[in-house]
Each structure stands twice: as C-alpha cells, then as structure tokens.
C-alpha positions as CSV (number, residue, x, y, z in Angstrom):
1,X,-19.3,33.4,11.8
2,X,-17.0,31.2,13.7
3,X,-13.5,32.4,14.9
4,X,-11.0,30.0,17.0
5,X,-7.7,31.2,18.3
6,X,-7.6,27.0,19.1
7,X,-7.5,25.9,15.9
8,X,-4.7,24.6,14.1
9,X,-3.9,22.9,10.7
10,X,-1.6,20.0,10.1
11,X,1.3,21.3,8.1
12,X,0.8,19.3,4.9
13,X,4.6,19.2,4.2
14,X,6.5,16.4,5.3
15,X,10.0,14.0,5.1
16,X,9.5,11.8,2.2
17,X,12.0,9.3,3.5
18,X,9.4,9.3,6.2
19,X,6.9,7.8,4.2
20,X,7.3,4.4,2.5
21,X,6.3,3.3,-1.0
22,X,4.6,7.1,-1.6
23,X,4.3,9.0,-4.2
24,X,6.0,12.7,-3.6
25,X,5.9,15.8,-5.3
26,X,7.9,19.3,-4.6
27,X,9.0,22.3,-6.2
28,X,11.7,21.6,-9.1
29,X,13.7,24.5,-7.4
30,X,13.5,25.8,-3.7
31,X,10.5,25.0,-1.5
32,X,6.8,25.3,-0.8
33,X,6.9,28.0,2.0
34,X,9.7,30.5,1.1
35,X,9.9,30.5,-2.5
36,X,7.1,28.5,-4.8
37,X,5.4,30.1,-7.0
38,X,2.3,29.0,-9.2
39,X,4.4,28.8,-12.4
40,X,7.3,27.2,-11.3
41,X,7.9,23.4,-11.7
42,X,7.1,20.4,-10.0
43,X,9.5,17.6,-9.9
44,X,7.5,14.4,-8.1
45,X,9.6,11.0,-7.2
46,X,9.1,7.7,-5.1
47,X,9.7,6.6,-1.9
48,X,10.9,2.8,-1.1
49,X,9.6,1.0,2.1
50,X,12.8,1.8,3.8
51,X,12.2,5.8,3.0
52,X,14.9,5.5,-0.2
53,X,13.7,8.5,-2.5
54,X,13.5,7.2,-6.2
55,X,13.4,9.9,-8.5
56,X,14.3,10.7,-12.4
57,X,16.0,13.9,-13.4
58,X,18.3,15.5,-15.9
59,X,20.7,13.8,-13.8
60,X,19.7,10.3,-14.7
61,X,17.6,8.0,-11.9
62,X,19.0,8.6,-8.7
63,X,18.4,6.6,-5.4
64,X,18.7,8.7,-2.0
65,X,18.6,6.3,1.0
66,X,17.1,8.3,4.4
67,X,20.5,8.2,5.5
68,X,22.3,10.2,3.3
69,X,24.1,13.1,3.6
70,X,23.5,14.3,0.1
71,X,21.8,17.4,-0.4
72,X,19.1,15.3,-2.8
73,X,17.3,13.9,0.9
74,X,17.0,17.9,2.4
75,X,15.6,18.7,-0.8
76,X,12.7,16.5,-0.3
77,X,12.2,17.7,3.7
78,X,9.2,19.7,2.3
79,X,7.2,17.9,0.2
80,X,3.7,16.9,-0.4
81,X,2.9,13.0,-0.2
82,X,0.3,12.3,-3.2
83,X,-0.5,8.7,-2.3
84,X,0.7,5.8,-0.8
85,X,0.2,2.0,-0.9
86,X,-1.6,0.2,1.9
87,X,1.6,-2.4,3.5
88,X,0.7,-5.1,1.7
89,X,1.8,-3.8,-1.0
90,X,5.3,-3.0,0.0
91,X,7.1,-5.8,-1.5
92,X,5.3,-5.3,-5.0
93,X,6.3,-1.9,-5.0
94,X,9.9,-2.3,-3.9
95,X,10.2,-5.5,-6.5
96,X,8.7,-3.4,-9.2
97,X,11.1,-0.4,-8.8
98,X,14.1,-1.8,-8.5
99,X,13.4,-3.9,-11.8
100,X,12.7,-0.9,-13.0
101,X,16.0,0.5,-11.9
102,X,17.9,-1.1,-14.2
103,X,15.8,-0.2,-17.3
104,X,17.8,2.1,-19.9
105,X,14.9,4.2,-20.7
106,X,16.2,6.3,-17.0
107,X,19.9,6.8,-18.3
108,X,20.7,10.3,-18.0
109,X,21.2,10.8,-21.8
110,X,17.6,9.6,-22.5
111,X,16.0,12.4,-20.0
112,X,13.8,15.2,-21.9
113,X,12.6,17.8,-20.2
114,X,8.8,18.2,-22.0
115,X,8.2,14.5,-22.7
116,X,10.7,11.9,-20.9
117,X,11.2,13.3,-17.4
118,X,10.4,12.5,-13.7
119,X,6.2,12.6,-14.3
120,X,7.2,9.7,-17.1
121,X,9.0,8.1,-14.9
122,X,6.8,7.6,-12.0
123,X,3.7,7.1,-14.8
124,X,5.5,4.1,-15.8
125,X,6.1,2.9,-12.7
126,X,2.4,2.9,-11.6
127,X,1.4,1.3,-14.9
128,X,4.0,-1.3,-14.2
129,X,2.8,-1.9,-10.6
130,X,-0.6,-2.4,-11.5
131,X,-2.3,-1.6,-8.2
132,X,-6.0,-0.4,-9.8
133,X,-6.2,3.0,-7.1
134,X,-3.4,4.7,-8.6
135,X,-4.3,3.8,-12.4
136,X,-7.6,6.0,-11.8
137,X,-5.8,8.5,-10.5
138,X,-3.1,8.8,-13.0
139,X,-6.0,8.8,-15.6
140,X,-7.6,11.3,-14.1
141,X,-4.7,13.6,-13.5
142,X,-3.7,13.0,-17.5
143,X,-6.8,13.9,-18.7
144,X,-6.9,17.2,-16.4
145,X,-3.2,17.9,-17.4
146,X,-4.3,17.4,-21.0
147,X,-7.5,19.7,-20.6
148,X,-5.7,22.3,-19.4
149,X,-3.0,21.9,-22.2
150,X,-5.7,22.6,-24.5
C-alpha cells in the first residue's frame, strides 16, 4: 500500500470565462463543494473564445462577457469544463453561436423545463457545429441518459 503526504490533485473546478469555446456544466443552484448533492440539477452552458458564458435558462439565452459584474459570471467560478474545441475551431464556434443567438427557439417564453432547456440548447448547438468529437459524445451521453431513464 502506497501513502504520500506529497501528493496533490488538481482541483477539477474552474472559471468558465477562463476557458474558450468549452462546454461547462454546474450545479442548477449553489455549488460543487459546499452544497451539491447527487439529486440536484445540472444546468451546462457555453463558453465564447473571449470567455462570454452562453447559456439557456428559464430566463431566456443570456450572454455573460468575463467582464461582468453580474452575479450570472460568479455563478460559473466552479464549474466543470466537459470539452473544448482545439483553436482552430474558434471562429466556427463563435460564428455558429451567435447565429444561433438570434434563433426564436431560445426566447424565454419557449423554455420548458423537462424537454426545451439549457441541455437542448447546447445539443443543438453541437449538432449545428458539426465538429464529429462532440457528435460521439453527445450520442453517447443520450443513449446513457436514456438508459438510465428506462
């Protein structure tokens, strides 16, 4: 049996604004360390290459550059990044969110909480980007989603 008093984990929680064109995911309410619990909610957004936070809520799609004062940015100081584009593909991403900025389908009156929310949102997104990586993955998270539905 090995024990270390030198060894030390990266925290996995970080800014999102501090990582471009990622996908992001934190608790719907509070945070990881103090007060998540496995049967809360997960509410899961988008970054921008300049660190903008993209998400969809019942609040409609809101847009949080890494400036802001609003309270939206400290909510996502503890999150967990879920993938990210290579640089390349920064201007794809950015072009392909901000058309999808001014779809209708991410008006505040058109979110539902079980079928047209923030996971819709950024599944949309991904199958409007096109980049072949995260279509895997967001097959592979449905079908485990679905599974455990069941």
């Amino acid at each position: 049996m090995l024990f270390s008093r030198d060894l030390m984990l990266p925290c996995p929680f970080v800014k999102a604004c501090q990582y471009p064109c990622s996908i992001v995911l934190r608790p719907s309410v509070g945070d990881f360390l103090r007060s998540f619990q496995n049967e809360n909610n997960l509410h899961i957004a988008l970054t921008t290459s300049n660190g903008t936070i993209v998400e969809f809520d019942v609040n409609g799609l809101a847009k949080s550059p890494p400036t802001s004062n609003a309270s939206t940015s400290n909510e996502w100081d503890q999150c967990l990044v879920i993938a990210q584009v290579p640089e390349p593909w920064y201007d794809r991403w950015d072009e392909v969110l901000e058309k999808s900025s001014f779809d209708p389908s991410w008006r505040k009156d058109m979110y539902q909480e079980d079928s047209h929310n923030c996971y819709t949102f950024v599944l949309n997104f991904l199958n409007e980007l096109e980049y072949e990586e995260f279509n895997d993955f967001c097959h592979d998270k449905y079908i485990l989603y679905a599974h455990a539905i069941q």
